[in-house]
C-alpha positions in Angstrom: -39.2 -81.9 -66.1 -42.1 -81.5 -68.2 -43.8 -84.7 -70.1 -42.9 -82.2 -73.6 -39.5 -82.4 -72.4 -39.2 -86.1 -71.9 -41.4 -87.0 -75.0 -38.5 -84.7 -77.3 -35.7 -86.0 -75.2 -36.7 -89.8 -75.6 -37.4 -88.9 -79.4 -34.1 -87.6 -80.5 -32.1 -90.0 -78.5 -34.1 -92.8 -80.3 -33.9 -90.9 -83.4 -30.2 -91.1 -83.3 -29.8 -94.3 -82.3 -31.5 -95.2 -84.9 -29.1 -93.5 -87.2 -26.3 -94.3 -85.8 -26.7 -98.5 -85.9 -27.0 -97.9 -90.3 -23.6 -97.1 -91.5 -23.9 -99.1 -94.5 -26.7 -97.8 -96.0 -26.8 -95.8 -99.5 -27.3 -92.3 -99.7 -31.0 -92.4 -100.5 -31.8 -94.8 -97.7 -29.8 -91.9 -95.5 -31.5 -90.0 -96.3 -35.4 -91.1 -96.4 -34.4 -92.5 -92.6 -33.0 -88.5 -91.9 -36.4 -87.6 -93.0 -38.3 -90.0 -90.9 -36.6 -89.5 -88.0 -36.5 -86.0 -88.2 -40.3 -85.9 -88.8 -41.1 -88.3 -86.2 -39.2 -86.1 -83.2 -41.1 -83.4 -85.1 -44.4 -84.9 -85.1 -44.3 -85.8 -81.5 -43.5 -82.5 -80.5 -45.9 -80.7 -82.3 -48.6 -83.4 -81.3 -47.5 -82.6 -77.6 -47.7 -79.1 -77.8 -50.8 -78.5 -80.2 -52.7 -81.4 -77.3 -53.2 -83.8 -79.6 -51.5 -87.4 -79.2 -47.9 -87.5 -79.5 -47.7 -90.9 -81.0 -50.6 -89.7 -83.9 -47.8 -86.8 -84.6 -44.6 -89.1 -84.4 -46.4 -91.5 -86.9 -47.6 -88.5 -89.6 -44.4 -87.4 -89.4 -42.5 -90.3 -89.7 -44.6 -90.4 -93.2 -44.1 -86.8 -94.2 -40.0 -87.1 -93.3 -39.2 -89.6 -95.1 -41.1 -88.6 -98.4 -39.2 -85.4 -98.2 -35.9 -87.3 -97.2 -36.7 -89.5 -100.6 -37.6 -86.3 -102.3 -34.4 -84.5 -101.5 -32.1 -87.7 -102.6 -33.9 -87.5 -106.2 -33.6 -83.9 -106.7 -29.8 -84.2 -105.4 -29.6 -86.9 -107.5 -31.5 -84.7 -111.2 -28.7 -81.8 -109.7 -26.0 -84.1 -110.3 -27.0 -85.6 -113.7 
């Protein structure tokens, strides 16, 4: 099994873990923490693959995902009003 393979693997399980343990949490706090956990599998990945650091990737990312998981939430929100 490659490192790439482990690094994604150990990334979504944490990822969903992560998800998982917040059941109580409103609908934009979803989902800015869907966006950062999506971005920081994401990140990692694509740091892996492009030979850059993983963790460098996971952390950008986890940055970018949950700007655009707060991003969606207020546009969902302006669709609704």
């Amino acid at each position: 099994m490659s490192a790439l393979t482990r690094l994604g693997g150990a990334a979504l399980i944490v990822s969903l873990v992560s998800l998982a343990a917040c059941s109580d949490l409103n609908t934009t706090e979803e989902r800015t923490l869907s966006g950062a956990g999506l971005g920081a599998a994401g990140g990692a990945v694509i740091g892996a693959v492009t030979g850059g650091n993983p963790l460098v990737g996971a952390a950008i990312g986890t940055a970018a995902g949950a700007a655009g998981g707060y991003l969606l939430d207020q546009s969902k929100k302006d669709e609704v009003q």
